[in-house]
C-alpha positions as CSV (number, residue, x, y, z in Angstrom):
1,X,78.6,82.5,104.4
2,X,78.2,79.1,104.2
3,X,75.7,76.3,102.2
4,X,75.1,72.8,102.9
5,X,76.6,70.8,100.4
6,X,75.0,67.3,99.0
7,X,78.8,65.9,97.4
8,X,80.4,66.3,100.8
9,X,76.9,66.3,103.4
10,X,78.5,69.2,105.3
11,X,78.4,72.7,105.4
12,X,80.6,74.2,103.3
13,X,82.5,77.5,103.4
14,X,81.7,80.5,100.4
15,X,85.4,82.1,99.8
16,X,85.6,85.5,101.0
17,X,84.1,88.3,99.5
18,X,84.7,89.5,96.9
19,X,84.4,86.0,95.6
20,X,83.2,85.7,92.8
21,X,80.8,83.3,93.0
22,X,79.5,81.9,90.3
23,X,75.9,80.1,90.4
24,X,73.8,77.9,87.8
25,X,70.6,76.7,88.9
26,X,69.5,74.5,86.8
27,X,65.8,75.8,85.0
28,X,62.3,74.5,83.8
29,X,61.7,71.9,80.7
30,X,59.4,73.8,78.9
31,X,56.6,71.9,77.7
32,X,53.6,73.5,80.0
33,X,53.0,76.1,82.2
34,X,55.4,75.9,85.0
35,X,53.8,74.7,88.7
36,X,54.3,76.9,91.4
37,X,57.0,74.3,92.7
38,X,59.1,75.0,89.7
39,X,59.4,78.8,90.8
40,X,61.0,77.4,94.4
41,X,64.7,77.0,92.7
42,X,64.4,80.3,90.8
43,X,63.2,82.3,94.0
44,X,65.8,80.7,96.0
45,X,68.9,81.4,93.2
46,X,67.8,85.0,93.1
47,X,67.5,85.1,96.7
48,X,71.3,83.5,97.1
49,X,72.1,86.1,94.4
50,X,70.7,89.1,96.3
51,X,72.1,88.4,99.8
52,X,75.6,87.7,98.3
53,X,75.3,90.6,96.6
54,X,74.4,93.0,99.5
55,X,77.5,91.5,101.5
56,X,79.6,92.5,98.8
57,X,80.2,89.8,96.9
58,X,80.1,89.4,93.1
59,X,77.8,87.4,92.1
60,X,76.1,86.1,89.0
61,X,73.5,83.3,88.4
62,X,72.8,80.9,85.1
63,X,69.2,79.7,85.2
64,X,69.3,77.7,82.2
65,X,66.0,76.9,79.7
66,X,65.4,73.4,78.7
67,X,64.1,73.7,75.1
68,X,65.4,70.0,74.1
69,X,63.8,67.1,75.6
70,X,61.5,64.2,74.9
71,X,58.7,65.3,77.4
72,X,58.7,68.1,74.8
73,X,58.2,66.2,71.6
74,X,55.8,63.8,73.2
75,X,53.9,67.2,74.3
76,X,53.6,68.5,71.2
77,X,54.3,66.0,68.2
78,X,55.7,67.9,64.7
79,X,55.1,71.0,67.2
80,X,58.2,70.4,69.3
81,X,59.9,73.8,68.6
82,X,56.8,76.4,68.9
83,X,55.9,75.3,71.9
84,X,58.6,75.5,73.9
85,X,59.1,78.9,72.1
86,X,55.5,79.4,73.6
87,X,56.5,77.4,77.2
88,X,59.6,79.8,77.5
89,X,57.5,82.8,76.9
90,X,55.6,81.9,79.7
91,X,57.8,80.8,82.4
92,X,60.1,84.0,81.6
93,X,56.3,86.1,82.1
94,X,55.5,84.1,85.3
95,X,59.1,84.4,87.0
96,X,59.2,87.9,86.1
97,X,55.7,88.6,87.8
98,X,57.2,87.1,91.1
99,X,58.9,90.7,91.2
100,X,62.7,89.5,91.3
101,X,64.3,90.8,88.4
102,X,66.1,88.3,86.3
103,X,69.2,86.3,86.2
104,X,72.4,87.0,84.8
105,X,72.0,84.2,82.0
106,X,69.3,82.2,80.8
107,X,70.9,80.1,78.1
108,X,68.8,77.7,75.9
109,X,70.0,74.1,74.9
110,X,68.9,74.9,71.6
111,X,71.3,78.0,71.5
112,X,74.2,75.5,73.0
113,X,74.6,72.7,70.1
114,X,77.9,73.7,69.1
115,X,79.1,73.4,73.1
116,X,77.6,70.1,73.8
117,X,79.0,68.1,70.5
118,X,82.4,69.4,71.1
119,X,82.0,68.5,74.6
120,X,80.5,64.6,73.8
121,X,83.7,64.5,71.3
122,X,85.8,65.2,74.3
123,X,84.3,62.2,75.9
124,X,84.6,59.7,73.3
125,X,88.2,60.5,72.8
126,X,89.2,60.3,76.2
127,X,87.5,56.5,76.0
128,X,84.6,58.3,78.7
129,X,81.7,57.6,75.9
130,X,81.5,55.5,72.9
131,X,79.1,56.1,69.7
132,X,76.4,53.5,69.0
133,X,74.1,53.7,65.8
134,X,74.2,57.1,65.4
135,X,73.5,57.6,70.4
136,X,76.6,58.4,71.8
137,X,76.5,57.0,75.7
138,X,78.9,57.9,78.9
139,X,80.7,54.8,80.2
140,X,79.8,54.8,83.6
141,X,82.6,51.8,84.2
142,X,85.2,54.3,83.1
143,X,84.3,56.6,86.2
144,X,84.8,54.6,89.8
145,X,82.9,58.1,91.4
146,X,80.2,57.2,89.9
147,X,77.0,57.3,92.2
148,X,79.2,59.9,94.9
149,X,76.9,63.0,94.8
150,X,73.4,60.6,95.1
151,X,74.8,57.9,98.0
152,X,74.0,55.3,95.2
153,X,76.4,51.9,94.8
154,X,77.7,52.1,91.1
155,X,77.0,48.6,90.7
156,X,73.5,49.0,91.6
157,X,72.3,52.1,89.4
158,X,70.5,51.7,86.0
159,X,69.5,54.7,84.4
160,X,66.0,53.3,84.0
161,X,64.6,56.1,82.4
162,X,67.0,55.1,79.3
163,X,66.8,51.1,78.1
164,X,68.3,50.0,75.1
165,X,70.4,47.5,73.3
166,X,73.0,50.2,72.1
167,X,73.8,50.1,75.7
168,X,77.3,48.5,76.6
169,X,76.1,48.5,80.2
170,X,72.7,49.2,81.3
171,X,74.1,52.3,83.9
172,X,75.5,53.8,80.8
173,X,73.1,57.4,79.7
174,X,72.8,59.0,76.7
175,X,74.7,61.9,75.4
176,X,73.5,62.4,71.7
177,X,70.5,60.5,70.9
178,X,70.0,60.0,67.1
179,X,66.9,61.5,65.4
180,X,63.4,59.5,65.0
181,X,61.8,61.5,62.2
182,X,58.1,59.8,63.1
183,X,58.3,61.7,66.3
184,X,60.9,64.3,66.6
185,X,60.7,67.5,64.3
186,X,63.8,69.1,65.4
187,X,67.8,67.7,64.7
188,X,71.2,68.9,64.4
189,X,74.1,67.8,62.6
190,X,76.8,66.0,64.1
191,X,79.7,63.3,64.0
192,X,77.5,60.7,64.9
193,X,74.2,61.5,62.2
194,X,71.8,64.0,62.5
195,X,70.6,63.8,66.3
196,X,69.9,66.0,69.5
197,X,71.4,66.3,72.8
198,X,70.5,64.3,76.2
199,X,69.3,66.0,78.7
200,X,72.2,65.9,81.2
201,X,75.0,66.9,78.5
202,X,73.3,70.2,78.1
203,X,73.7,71.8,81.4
204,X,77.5,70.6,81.8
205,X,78.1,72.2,78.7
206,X,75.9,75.2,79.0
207,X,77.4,75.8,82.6
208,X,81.1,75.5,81.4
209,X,80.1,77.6,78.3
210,X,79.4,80.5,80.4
211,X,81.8,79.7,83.6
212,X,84.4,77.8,82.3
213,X,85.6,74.5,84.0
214,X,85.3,75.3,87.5
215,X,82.6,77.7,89.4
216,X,81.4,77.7,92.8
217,X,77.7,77.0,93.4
218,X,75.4,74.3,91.2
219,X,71.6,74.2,92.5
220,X,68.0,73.0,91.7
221,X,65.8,71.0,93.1
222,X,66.4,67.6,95.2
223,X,64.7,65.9,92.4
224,X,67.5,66.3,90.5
225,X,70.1,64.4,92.9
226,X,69.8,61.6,90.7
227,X,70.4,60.7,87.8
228,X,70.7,64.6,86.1
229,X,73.0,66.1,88.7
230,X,75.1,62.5,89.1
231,X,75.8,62.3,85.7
232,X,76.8,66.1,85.7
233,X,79.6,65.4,87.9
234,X,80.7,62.4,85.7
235,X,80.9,64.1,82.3
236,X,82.9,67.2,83.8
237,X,84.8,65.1,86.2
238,X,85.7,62.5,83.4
239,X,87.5,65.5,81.8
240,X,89.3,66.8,84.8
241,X,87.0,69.6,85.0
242,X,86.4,71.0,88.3
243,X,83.0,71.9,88.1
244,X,80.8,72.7,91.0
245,X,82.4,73.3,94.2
246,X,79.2,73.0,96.1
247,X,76.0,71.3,95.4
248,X,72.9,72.9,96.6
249,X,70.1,71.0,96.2
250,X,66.2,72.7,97.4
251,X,64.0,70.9,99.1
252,X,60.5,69.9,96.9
253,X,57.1,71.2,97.3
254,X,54.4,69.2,98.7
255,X,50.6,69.7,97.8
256,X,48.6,68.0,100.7
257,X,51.2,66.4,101.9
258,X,52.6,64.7,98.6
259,X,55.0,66.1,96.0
260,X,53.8,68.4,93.7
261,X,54.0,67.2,89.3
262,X,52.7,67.8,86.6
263,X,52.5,63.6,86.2
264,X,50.6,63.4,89.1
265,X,48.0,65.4,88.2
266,X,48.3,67.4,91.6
267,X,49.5,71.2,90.6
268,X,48.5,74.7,90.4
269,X,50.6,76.8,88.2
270,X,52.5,79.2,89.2
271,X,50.6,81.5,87.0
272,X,47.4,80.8,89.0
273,X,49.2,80.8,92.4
274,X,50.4,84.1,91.7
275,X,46.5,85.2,89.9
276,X,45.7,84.1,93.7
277,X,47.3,84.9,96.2
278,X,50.0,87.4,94.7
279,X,53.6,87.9,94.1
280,X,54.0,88.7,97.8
281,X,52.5,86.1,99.7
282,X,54.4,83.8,97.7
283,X,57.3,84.9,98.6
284,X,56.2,85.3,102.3
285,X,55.7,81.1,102.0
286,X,59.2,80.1,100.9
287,X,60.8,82.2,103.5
288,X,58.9,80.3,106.3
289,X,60.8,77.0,105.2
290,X,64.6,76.3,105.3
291,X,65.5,76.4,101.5
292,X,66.8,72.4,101.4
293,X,63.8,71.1,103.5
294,X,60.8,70.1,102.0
295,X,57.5,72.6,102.0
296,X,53.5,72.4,102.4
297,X,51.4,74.3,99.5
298,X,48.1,74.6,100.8
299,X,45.2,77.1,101.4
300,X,46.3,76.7,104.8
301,X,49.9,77.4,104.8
302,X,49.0,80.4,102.1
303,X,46.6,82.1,104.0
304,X,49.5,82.0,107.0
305,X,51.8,83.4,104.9
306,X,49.3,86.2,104.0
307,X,48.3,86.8,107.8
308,X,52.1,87.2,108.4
309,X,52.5,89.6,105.2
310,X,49.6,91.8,106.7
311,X,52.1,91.7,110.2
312,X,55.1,92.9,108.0
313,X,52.9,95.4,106.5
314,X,51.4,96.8,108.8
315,X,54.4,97.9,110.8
316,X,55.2,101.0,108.2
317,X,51.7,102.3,109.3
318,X,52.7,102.4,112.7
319,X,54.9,105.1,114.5
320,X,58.7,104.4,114.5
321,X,61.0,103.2,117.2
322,X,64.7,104.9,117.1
323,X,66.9,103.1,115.0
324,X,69.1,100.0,116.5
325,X,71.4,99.5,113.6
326,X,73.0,96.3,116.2
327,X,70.2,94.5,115.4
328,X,71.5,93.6,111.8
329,X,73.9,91.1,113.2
330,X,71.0,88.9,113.9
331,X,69.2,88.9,110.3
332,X,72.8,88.8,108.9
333,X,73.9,85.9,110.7
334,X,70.8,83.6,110.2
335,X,71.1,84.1,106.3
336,X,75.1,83.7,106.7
337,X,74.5,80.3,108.0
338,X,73.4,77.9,105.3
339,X,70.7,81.0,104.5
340,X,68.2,80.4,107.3
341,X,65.1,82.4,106.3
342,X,62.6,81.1,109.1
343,X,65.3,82.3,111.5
344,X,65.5,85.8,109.1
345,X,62.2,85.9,109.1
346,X,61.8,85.8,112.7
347,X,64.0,88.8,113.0
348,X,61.7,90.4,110.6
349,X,58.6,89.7,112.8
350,X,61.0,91.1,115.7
351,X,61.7,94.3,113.7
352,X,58.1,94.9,113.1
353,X,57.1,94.7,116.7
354,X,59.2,96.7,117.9
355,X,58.9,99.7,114.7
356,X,62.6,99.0,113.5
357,X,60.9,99.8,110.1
358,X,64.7,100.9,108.5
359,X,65.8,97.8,109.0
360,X,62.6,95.9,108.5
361,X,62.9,97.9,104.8
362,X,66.2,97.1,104.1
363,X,65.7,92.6,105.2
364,X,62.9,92.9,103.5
365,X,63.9,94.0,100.3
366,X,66.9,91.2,100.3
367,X,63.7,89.2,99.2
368,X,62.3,92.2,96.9
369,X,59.6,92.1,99.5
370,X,60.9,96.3,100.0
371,X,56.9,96.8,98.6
372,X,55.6,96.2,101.6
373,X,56.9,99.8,102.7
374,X,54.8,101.3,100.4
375,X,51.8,102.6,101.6
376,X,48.7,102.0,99.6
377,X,46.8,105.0,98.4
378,X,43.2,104.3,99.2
379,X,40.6,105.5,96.5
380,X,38.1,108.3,97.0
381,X,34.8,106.3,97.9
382,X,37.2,104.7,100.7
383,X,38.4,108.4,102.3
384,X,34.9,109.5,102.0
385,X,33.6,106.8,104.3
386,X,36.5,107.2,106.4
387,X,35.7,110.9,106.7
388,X,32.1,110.0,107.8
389,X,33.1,107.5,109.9
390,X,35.2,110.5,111.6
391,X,32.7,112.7,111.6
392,X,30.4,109.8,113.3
393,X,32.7,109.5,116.1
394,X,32.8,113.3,116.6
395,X,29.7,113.4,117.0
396,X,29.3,110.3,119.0
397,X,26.9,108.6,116.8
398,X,28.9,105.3,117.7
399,X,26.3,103.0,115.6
400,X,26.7,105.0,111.9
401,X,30.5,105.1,113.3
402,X,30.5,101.1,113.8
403,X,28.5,100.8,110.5
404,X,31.1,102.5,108.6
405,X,34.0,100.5,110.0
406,X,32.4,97.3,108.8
407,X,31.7,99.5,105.4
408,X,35.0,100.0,105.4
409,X,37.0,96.5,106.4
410,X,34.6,94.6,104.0
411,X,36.0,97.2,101.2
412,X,39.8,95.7,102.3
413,X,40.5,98.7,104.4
414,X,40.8,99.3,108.7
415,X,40.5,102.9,109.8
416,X,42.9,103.3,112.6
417,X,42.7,106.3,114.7
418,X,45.0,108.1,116.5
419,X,45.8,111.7,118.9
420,X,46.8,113.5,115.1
421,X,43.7,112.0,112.9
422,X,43.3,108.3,111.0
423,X,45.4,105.8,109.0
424,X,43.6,104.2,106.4
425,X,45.3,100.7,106.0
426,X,44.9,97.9,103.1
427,X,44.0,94.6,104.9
């Protein structure tokens, strides 16, 4: 198998199985409820997860939670801690509804404090990062790579996001940032005064607490490029560390043709996506985009995803064809290659035309879409219409018969008939 990689812009080669390889995606801030773009890198790590793991490899994912960050504290002022106790709860509620399963890890900054001080006082005693009353900033002059993974000029990047006169140079980012009791309720102790972590030293050291120095796959959203996954490389890199051998970075969701935020005010949670459309459908959508392009959200785009779910579906109602266990190559080869789900998901469409439902089953439930096998049971009043309906047609009273079909389809179901009796199908 192999992934596009952002560091090198090329595709990049998995080792063999058994591997390992080792994944950390990198997970939500928790300050609200998460959009449904936010559930694109987790769908797509459990996905990489899943396939690896059906072609033998061993394979484990991180999906870290961000429980330390201003957007938190300016949230929630003196409130800091309970609601990301509460935005946790929630995201962990609305992955779990999207019928995946879990990750391996899901480690909180808050539970990594220990990791990331010992990790700044590796910097500032290599000369990497200096403390300034009571921050402790990376040196981004120390580091000629700087700007590699994003295709920036070092001498042209300011961490914006981050002005102040501690600063030796303006590029330089926080590592610790000293506490402001007027609006931050939560500290730790450290070398430096009581303080809290930045952002980008808490997945370095949450990553190499779990993996150790060197591991094989870092992803989340393109978003991230710059400056969180830039100034990744340089705290691990200015250490010698390894890190991540490839960098995969989705592609961001788009509502009506811009990208989705919660800043913008243009977002529907995942929580309501799911309330709307279901777990399924959902899923459906993200396969019908290349995981590092960009993707429409959209009634129109969902309800295509839907109409295709119903094609998928539909095929384990239908007689089937004798099994053509050659045809895996195809749906195997597509996801080997920088995991191509339109292409899979055109062999899946194939599959379903021609009644390959055992392996339509088995591709589908790489994507724990396997409940679309399943057939519905439909509830009393619905096989007593259909029985009517039957006995209508027996009978050749075709307009009670016709009545009773449109009873029927504006219930959710479709009677189809056949030489041996009726289906009764969910549509």
């Amino acid at each position: 198998m192999r992934l596009y990689d952002t560091y090198t812009r090329s595709l990049v080669e998995l080792p063999a199985a058994p591997g390992p390889v080792r994944m950390y995606v990198c997970g939500p801030t928790v300050y609200a409820r998460a959009h449904i773009g936010n559930a694109r890198p987790f769908v797509v790590g459990m996905w990489f997860r899943s396939w690896l793991k059906v072609t033998g490899y061993d394979a484990k994912l991180v999906h870290n939670i961000t429980d330390i960050n201003d957007k938190i504290y300016d949230a929630a002022p003196g409130k800091s801690a309970e609601l990301a106790e509460r935005a946790t709860g929630w995201y962990l509620e609305d992955t779990g509804d999207l019928g995946l399963g879990m990750p391996d890890y899901l480690p909180k900054a808050t539970e990594s404090v220990p990791a990331i001080v010992h990790f700044i006082e590796e910097l500032v005693a290599s000369g990497h990062a200096y403390p300034a009353g009571g921050d402790v900033y990376f040196r981004v002059a120390r580091f000629p790579e700087y700007g590699r993974l994003s295709g920036q000029k070092p001498d042209q990047v300011e961490q914006g996001e981050e002005p102040s006169p501690l600063k030796e140079d303006p590029r330089d980012f926080a590592l610790w940032k000293a506490n402001k009791p007027a609006t931050e309720d939560t500290w730790w102790e450290s070398p430096w005064g009581r303080g809290r972590p930045g952002w980008h030293i808490e997945c370095s050291a949450m990553a190499e607490e779990i993996y150790g120095p060197a591991f094989e796959i870092h992803g989340g959203g393109l978003d991230l490029v710059f400056p969180h996954h830039e100034n990744e490389v340089a705290q691990s890199h200015a250490l010698g560390h390894p890190f991540a051998q490839i960098w995969a970075h989705n592609g961001m969701l788009q509502f009506t043709g811009e990208k989705m935020s919660k800043s913008s005010g243009q977002v529907e949670t995942m929580r309501d996506a799911i309330d709307t459309w279901g777990r399924e459908t959902i899923l459906v959508f993200f396969l019908t985009a290349s995981w590092r392009k960009p993707i429409d959200y959209s009634d129109e785009t969902m309800k295509q995803a839907a109409a295709r779910l119903d094609t998928l579906r539909n095929a384990f109602t239908r007689d089937a064809a004798e099994h053509d266990e050659s045809g895996w190559q195809a749906f195997a080869g597509a996801l080997d290659d920088d995991f191509d789900t339109p292409a899979a998901l055109a062999v899946l469409h194939d599959w379903a035309s021609r009644g390959q439902v055992e392996l339509l089953r088995r591709g589908l439930a790489v994507f724990g879409l396997e409940s679309l096998a399943e057939r519905a049971e439909a509830p009393a009043e619905i096989v007593e219409l259909a029985e009517r309906r039957g006995r209508a047609r027996t009978e050749r009273d075709f307009e009670t018969s016709d009545r009773l079909r449109e009873e029927l389809a504006a219930a959710g179901w479709e009677m189809r008939d056949g030489a041996d009796g009726y289906d009764l199908v969910r549509i």
